[in-house]
TILUM-490362 format. One line per 10 residues: their letters; for each residue z, y, x of C-alpha. Coordinates in nm, 3 decimals, m for minus. Each point is the difference from the previous one (the first is absolute). Example, Ala and Ser with C-alpha at 12.3 -4.5 7.8 and 13.67 -1.06 7.14 Angstrom:
2
as> 0.780 m0.450 1.230 ~ m0.066 0.344 0.137
//
This chain:
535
xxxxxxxxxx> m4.650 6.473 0.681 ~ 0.001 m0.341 0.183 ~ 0.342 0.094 0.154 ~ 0.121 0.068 m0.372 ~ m0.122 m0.312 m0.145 ~ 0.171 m0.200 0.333 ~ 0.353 0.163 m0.110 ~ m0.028 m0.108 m0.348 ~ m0.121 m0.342 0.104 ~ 0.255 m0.087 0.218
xxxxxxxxxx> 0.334 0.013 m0.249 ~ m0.221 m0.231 m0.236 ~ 0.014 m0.248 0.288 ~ 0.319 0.036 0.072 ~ 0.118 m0.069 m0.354 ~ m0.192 m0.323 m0.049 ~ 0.170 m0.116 0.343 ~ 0.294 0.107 m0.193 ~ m0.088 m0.254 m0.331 ~ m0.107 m0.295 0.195
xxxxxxxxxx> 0.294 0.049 0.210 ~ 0.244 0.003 m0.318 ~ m0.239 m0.247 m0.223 ~ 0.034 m0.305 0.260 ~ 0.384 m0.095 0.017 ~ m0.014 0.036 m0.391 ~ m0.311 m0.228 0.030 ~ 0.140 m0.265 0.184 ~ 0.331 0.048 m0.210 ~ m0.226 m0.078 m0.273
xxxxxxxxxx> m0.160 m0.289 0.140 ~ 0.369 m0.118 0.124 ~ 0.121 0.027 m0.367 ~ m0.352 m0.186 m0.159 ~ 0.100 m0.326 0.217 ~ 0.342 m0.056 m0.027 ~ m0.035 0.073 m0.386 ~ m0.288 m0.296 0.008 ~ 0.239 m0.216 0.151 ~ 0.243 0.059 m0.247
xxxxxxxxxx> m0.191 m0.029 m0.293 ~ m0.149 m0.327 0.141 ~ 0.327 m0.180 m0.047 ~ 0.190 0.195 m0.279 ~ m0.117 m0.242 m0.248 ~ 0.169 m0.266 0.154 ~ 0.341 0.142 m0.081 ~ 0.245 m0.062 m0.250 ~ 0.090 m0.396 m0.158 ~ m0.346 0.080 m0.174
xxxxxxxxxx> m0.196 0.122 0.314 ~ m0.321 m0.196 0.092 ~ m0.079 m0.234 0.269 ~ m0.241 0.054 0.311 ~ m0.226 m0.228 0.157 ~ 0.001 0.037 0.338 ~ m0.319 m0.205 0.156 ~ m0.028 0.017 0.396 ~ m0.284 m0.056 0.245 ~ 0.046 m0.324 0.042
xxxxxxxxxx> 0.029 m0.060 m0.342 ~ 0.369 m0.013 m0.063 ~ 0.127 0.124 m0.328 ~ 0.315 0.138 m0.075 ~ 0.133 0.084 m0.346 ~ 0.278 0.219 0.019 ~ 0.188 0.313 m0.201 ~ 0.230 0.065 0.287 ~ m0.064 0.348 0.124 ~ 0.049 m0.070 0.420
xxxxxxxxxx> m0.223 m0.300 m0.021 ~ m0.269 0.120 m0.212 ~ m0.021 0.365 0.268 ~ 0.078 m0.214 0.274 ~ m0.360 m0.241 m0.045 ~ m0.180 0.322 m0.173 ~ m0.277 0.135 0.262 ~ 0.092 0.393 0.050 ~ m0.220 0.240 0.224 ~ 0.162 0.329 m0.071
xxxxxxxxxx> 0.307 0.155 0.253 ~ 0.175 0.096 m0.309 ~ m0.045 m0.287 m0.224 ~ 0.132 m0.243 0.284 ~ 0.325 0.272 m0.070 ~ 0.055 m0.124 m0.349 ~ m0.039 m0.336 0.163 ~ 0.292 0.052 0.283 ~ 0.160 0.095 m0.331 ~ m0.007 m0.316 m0.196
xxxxxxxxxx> 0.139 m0.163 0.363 ~ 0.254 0.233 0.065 ~ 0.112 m0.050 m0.414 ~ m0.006 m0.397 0.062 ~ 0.281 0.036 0.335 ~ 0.194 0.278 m0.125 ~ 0.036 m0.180 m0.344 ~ m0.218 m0.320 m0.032 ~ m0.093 0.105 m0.369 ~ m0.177 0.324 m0.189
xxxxxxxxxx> m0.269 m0.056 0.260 ~ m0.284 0.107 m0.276 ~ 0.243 0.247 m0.153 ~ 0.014 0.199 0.289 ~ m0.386 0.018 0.049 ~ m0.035 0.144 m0.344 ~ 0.292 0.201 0.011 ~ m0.202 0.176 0.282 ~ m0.328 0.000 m0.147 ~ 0.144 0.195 m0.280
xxxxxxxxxx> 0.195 0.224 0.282 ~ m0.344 0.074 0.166 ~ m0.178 0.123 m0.355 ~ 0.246 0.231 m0.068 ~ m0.033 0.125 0.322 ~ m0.384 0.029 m0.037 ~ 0.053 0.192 m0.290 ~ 0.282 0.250 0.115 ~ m0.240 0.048 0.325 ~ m0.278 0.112 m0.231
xxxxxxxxxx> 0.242 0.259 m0.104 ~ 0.002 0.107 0.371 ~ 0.377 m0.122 0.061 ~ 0.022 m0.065 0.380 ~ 0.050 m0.363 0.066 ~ 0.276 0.073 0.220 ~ 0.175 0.120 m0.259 ~ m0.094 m0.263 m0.268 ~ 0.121 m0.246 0.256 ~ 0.331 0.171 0.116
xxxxxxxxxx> 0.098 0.035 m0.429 ~ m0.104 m0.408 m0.041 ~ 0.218 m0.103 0.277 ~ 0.331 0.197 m0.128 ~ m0.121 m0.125 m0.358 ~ m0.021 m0.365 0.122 ~ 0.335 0.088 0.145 ~ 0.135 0.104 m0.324 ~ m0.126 m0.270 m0.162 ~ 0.182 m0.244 0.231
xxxxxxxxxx> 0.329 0.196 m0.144 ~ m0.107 m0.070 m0.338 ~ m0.062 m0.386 0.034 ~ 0.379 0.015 0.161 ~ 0.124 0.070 m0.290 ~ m0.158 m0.166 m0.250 ~ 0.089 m0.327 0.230 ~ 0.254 m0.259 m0.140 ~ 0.179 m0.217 0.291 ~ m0.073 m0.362 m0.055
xxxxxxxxxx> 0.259 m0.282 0.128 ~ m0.147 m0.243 0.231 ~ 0.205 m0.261 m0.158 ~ m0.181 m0.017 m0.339 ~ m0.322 m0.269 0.048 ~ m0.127 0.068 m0.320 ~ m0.058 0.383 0.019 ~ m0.136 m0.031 0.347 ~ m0.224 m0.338 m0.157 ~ m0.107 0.270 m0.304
xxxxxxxxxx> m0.064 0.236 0.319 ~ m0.242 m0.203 0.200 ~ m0.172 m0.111 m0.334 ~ m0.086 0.358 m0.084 ~ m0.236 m0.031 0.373 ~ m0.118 m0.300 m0.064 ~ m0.130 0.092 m0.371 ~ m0.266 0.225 0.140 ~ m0.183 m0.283 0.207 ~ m0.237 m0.287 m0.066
xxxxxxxxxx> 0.274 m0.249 m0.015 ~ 0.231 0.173 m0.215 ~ 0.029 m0.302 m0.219 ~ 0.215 m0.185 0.247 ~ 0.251 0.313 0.029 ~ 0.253 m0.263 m0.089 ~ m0.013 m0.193 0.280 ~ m0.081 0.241 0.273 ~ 0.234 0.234 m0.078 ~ 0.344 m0.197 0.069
xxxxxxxxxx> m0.165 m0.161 0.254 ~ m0.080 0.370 0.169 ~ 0.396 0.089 m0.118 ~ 0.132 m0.300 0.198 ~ m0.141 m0.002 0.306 ~ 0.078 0.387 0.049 ~ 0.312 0.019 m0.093 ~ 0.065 m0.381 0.245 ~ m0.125 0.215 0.311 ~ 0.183 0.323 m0.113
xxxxxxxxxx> 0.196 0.031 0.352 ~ 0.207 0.312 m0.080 ~ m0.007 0.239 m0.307 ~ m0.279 0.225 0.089 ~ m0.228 m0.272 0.253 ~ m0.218 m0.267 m0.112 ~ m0.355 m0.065 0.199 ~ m0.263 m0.202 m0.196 ~ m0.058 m0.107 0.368 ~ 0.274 m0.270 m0.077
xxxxxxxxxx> m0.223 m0.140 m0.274 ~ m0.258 m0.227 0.066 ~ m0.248 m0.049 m0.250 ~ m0.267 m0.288 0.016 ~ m0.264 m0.053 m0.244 ~ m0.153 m0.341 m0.104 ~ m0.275 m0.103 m0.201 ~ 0.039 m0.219 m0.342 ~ 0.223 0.011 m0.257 ~ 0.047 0.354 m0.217
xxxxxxxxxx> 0.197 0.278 0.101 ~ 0.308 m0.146 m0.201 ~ 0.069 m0.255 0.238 ~ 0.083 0.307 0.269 ~ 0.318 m0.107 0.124 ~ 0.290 0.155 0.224 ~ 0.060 m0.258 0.279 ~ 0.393 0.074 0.101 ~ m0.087 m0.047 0.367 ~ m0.364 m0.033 0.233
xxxxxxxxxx> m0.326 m0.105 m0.113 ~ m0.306 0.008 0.248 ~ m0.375 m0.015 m0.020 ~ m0.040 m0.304 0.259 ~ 0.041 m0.352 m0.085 ~ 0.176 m0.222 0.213 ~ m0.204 m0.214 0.298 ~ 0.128 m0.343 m0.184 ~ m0.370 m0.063 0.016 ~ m0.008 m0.096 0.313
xxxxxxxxxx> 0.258 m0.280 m0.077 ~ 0.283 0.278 m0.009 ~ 0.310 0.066 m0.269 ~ m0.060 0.194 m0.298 ~ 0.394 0.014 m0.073 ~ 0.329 0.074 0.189 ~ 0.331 0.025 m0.136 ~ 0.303 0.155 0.202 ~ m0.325 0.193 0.214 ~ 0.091 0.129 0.289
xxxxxxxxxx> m0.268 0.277 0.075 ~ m0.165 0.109 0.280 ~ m0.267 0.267 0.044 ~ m0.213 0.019 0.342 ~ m0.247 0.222 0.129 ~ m0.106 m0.200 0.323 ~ m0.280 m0.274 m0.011 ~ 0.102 m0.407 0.010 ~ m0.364 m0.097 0.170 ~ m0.101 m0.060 0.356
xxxxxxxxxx> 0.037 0.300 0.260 ~ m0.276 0.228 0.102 ~ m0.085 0.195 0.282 ~ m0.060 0.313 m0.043 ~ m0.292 0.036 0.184 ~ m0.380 m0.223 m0.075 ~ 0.000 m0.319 0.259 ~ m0.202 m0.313 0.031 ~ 0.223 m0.354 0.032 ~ m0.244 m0.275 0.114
xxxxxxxxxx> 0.109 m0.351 m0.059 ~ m0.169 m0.270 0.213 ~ 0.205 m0.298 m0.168 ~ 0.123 m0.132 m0.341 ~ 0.363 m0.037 0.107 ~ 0.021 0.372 0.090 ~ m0.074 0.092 m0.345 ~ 0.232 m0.255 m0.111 ~ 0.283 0.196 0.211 ~ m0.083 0.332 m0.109
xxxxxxxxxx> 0.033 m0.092 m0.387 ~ 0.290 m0.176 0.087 ~ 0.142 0.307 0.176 ~ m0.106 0.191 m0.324 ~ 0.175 m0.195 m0.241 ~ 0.274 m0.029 0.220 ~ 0.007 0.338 m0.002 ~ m0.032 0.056 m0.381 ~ 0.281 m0.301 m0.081 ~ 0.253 0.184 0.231
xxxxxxxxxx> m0.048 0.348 m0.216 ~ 0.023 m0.199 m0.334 ~ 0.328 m0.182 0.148 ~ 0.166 0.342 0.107 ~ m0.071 0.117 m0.385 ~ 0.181 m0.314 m0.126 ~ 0.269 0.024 0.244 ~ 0.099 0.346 m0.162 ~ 0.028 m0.172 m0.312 ~ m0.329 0.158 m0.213
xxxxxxxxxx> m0.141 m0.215 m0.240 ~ m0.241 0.286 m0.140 ~ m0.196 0.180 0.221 ~ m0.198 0.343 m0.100 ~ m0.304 0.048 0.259 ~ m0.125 0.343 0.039 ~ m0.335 0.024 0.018 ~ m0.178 0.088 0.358 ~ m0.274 0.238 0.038 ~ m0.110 m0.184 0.325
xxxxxxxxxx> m0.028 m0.333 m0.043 ~ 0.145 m0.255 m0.291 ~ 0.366 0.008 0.028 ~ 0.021 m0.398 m0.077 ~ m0.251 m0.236 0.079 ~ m0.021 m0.322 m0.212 ~ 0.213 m0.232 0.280 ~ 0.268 0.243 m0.013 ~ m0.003 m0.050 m0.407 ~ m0.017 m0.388 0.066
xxxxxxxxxx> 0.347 0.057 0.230 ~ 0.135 0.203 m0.273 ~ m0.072 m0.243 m0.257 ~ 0.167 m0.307 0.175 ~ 0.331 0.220 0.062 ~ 0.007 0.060 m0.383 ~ m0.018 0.414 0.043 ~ m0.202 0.164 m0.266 ~ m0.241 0.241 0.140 ~ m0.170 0.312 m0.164
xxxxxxxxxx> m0.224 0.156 0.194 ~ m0.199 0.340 m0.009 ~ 0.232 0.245 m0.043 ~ m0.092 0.337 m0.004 ~ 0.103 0.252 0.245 ~ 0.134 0.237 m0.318 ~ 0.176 m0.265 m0.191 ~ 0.211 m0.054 0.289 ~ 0.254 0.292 m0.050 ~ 0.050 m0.139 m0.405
xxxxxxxxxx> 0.064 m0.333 0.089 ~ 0.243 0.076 0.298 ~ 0.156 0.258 m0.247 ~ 0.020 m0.320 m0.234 ~ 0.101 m0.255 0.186 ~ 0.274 0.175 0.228 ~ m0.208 m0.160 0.271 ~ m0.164 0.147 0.282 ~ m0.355 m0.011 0.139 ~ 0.008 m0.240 0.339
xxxxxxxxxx> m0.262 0.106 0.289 ~ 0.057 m0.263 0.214 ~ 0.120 m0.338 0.062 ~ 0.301 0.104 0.209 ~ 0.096 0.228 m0.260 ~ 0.012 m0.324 m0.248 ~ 0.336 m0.084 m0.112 ~ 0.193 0.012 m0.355 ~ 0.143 0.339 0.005 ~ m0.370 0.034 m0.069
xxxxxxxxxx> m0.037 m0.188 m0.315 ~ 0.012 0.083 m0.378 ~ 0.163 m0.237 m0.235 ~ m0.125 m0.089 m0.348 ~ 0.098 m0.272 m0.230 ~ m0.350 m0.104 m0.088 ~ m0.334 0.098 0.140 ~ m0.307 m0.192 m0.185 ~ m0.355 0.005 m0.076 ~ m0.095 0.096 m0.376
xxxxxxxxxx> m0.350 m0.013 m0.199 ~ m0.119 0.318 m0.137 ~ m0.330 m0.042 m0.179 ~ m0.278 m0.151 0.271 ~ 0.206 0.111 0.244 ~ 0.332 m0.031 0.194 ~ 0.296 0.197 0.105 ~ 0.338 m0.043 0.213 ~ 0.317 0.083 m0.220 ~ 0.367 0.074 0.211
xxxxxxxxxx> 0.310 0.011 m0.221 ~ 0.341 m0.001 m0.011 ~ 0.025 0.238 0.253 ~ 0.372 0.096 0.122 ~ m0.015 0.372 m0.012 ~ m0.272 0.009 m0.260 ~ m0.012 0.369 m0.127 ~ m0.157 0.167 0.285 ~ m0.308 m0.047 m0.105 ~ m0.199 m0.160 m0.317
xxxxxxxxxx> m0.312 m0.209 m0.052 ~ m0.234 0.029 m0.308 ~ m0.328 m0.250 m0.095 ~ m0.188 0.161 m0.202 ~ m0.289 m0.228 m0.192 ~ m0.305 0.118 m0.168 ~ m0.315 m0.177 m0.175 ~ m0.297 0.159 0.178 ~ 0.050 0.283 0.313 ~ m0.063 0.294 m0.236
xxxxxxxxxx> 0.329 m0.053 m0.204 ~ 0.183 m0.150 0.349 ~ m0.096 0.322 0.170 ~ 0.106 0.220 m0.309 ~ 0.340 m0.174 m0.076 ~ 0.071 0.034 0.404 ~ m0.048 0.442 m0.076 ~ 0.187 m0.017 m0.293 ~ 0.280 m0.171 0.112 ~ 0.027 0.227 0.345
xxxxxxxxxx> m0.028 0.308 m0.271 ~ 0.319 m0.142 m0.209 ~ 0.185 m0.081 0.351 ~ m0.084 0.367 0.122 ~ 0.137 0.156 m0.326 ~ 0.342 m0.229 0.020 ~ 0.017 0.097 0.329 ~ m0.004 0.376 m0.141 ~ 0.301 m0.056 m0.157 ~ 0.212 m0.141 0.300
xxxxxxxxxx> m0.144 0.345 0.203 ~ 0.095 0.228 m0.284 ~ 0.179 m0.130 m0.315 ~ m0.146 0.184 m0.252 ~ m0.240 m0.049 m0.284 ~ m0.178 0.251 m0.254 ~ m0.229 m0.153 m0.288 ~ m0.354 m0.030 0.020 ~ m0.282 0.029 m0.277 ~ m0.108 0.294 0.140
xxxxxxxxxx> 0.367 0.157 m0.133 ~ 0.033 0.185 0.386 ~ m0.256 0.190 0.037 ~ m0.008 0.142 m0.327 ~ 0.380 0.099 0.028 ~ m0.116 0.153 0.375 ~ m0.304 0.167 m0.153 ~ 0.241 0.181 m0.278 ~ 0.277 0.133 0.209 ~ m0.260 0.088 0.310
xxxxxxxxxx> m0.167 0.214 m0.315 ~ 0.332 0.106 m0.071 ~ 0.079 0.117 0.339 ~ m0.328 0.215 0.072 ~ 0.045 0.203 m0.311 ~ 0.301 0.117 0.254 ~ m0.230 0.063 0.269 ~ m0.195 0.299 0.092 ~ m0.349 0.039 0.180 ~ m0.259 m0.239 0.050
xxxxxxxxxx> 0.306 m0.266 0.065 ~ 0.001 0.009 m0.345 ~ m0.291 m0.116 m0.056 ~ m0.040 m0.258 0.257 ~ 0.332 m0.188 m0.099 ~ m0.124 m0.038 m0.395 ~ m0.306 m0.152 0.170 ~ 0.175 m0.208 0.161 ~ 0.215 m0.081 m0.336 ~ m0.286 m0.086 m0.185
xxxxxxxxxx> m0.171 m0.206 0.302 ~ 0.271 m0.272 m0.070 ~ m0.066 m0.033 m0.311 ~ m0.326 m0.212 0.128 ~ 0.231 m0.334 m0.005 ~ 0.086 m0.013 m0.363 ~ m0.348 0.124 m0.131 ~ m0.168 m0.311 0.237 ~ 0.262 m0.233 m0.151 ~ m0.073 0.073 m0.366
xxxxxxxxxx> m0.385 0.047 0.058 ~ m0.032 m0.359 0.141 ~ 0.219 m0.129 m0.207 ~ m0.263 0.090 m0.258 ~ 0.203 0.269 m0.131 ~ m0.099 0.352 m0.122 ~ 0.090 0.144 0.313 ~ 0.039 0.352 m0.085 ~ 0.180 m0.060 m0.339 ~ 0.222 m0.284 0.186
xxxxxxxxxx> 0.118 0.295 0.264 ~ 0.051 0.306 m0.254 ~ 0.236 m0.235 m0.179 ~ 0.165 m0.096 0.303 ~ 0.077 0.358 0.069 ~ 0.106 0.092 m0.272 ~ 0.235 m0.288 m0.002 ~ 0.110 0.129 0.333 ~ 0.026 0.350 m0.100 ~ 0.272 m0.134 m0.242
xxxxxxxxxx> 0.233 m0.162 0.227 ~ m0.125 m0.360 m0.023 ~ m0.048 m0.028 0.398 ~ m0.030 m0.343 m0.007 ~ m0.301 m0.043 m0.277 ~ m0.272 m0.165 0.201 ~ m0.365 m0.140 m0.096 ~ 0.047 m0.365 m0.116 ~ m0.368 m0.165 0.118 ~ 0.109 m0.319 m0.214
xxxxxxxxxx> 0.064 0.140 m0.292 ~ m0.229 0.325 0.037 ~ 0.195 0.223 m0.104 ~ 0.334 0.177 0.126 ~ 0.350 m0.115 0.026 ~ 0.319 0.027 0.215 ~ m0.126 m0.154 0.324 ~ 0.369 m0.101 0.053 ~ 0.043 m0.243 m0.335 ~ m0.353 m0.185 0.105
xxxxxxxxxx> 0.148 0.005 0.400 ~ m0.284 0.141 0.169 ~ 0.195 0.113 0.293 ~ m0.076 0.122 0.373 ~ 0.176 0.077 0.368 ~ 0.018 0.365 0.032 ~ m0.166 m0.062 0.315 ~ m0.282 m0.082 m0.117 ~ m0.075 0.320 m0.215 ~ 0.181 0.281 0.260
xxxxxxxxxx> m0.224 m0.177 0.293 ~ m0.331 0.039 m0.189 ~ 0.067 0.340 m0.105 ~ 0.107 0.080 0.347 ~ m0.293 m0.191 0.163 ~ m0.224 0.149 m0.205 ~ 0.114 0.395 0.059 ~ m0.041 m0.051 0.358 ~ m0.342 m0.177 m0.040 ~ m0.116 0.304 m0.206
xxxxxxxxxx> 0.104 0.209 0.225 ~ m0.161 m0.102 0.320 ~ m0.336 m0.017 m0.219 ~ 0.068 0.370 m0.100 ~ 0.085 0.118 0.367 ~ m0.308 m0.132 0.124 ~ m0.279 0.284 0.014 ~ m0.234 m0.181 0.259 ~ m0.150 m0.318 0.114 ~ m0.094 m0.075 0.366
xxxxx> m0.212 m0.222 0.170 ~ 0.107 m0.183 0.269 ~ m0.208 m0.082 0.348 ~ 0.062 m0.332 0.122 ~ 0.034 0.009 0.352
//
């Protein structure tokens, strides 16, 4: 009898072994899903002309107020594995394309529900994953042709372009003047017709003023004031410019030693011998005719000490000093100079020209302008003003968002109307195309279809729309051929997104999709979570 009851006992246990063994990858699937959905829903509000703001307060008591998707996940405090995913997300959005970044966050927290839900069918996530990436494919097809090509050459639709990013931020008021400003200065540092780096524009923020008074300086602006304090110019005309990276002070050994003096006149010689020393380096810098002189700053020791200045001064060379190590590539780039290591190495093949270099008042504060510039065009400056550092910080985000989508257009000249007008077009012919399909596929790719439809029901619900009566109309309007009807959040209701030129880089929308499928699909193929030892 006890052998009996040991045989029947022993498949029970091997069948719970069994359920535990299949009920944890769908667990942490589950718990996968829960967080990156949080994360989503966290910040889907903000999207949209209408979205809301966040208030981002640090530990030290910093506030931020921000609708920009990559800032406000960048400061946001995340724990879970696959929440920091939707994170990387945002980031990878903001390089690929510099805009959507809170589009493609929801796009994948709408993604990851319908997964949940066809995994509660008992679909295998590999094969939910496998049909979202050759949907997301498809759908990159789709936006292809419902792209128009847009010519480079006409300001105003690219200005009606970069206003459509802007009027989703905190400073969307001043559109008007950010977005020709953001038009200019990409389209000045274009250097071929597919290349432009927003590394060739400098941006520099000062306090006072309003944001109107941002301005487009055609040449270099820095954040240093000049060293006329110290009895120094504060103007040059005809500069002749040179930048060095070795120190005008006294030398030093390299190793600690202990000089005792036992009279007066031997410290008398050795500050002679020191400023000796100093007025010989500041007379081989005039020699090579500089009459501006950019000082790197050391990490060591202070690059000029206060008789070098006083040298300076008398020889009529303006001085800035404290350069950074990383603004030293921009302004060489600028300038058409190059960086000098050493005395020797001092001569005026060396030297950038300029036709005036001058100190200008910003606010409480002061900055050093360059201009006229002979082969101005490389690169581009811009001074950007604000009232308090909330709106400075904001208009800085906003105006790298409308650079990054003008800079879309030089990488792929293409454009497709926004208002949500996209997705729903995507969401109807991916529905479309799975009635084709047969097997689970099918199902998976009209989940998909009607995941995307996420960005137009967010835009009408905080625009303060009825949401779900906004997007039946909109599909119907689609269903009828209008592929351009869009949700207009200023006049709440729904109109040719064209006429009101709401208008978007096809980048944009193909990378978020994109992203967003490959995103989901690392969550999906993810069945276990492992500790690591430190060792």
């Amino acid at each position: 009898m006890s052998k009996a009851a040991a045989k029947s006992t022993a498949p029970a246990k091997q069948s719970k072994a069994d359920y535990e063994g299949r009920s944890k990858p769908s667990q942490i699937r589950e718990s996968n899903i829960v967080a990156a959905k949080s994360v989503a829903s966290a910040i889907r509000t903000s999207l949209g002309p209408r979205g809301m703001d966040k208030m981002i307060q640090e530990g030290k008591g910093e506030v931020t107020i921000t609708n920009d998707g990559a800032t406000i996940l960048k400061q946001m405090k995340v724990i879970h594995p696959a929440a920091k995913m939707l994170v990387e997300l945002s980031k990878a959005q903001d390089i690929e394309a510099g805009d959507g970044t809170t589009s493609v966050v929801v796009l994948a927290g709408s993604m990851l529900e319908a997964s949940q839900k066809l995994l509660s069918k008992g679909i295998h996530p590999t094969i939910i994953s496998e049909s979202f990436q050759r949907a997301a494919a498809r759908a990159c097809n789709i936006l292809d042709t419902l792209a128009t090509p847009v010519d480079m050459t006409d300001r105003q639709m690219l200005m009606k372009i970069a206003s459509t990013s802007l009027n989703s931020k905190v400073v969307s008021q001043y559109s008007s003047v950010l977005a020709p400003i953001a038009v200019n200065a990409v389209l000045s540092v274009c250097g071929g017709p597919d290349s432009v780096s927003l590394n060739d524009i400098r941006v520099v923020k000062k306090l006072g003023g309003t944001v109107e008074d941002t301005e487009m300086i055609p040449g270099l602006l820095l954040d240093h004031k000049t060293c006329s304090s110290s009895g120094g110019v504060h103007r040059m005309e005809k500069a002749r410019i040179g930048l060095i990276q070795f120190c005008i002070s006294p030398p030093k050994t390299d190793m600690e030693n202990t000089v005792v003096l036992n009279d007066y006149t031997q410290m008398d010689r050795v500050l002679k011998e020191e400023r000796m020393y100093i007025l010989n380096i500041v007379k081989e810098i005039k020699k090579a005719g500089c009459n501006v002189l950019f000082i790197q700053k050391s990490i060591l020791r202070d690059a000029v000490n206060d008789l070098a200045l006083h040298f300076l001064a008398k020889m009529k060379i303006l001085v800035v000093k404290d350069i950074e190590r990383d603004e030293v590539e921009f302004i060489c780039k600028t300038l058409n100079c190059r960086p000098i290591a050493s005395l020797d190495h001092f001569n005026p093949d060396m030297l950038g020209t300029a036709e005036l270099v001058e100190e200008v008042q910003t606010g409480s504060s002061k900055i050093t302008k360059v201009t006229g510039i002979q082969n101005q065009g490389k690169t581009m400056s811009i001074l950007v003003r604000g009232s308090n550092k909330l709106v400075l910080d904001e208009a800085e985000r906003s105006l790298h968002d409308a650079l990054c989508v003008i800079r879309c257009l030089v990488k792929k000249k293409q454009l497709i109307p926004g208002g949500g007008a996209p997705e729903i077009e995507l969401s109807q012919q991916l529905t479309a195309h799975s009635n084709t399909l047969a097997g689970i596929e099918q199902y998976c790719v009209r989940a998909f279809a009607q995941s995307l439809e996420i960005i137009p029901y967010t835009l009408a619900e905080n625009a303060g729309l009825n949401a779900i009566q906004t997007v039946t109309e909109l599909r119907n309007r689609h269903a009828n051929g209008e592929k351009t009807a869009g949700i207009n959040v200023r006049k709440g209701a729904i109109t040719n997104i064209l006429d009101e030129s709401v208008l978007q880089p096809l980048l944009v929308s193909s990378s978020a999709v994109s992203l967003a499928a490959e995103t989901v699909r690392c969550i999906l193929k993810i069945d276990d979570v492992i500790q690591c030892i430190r060792g």
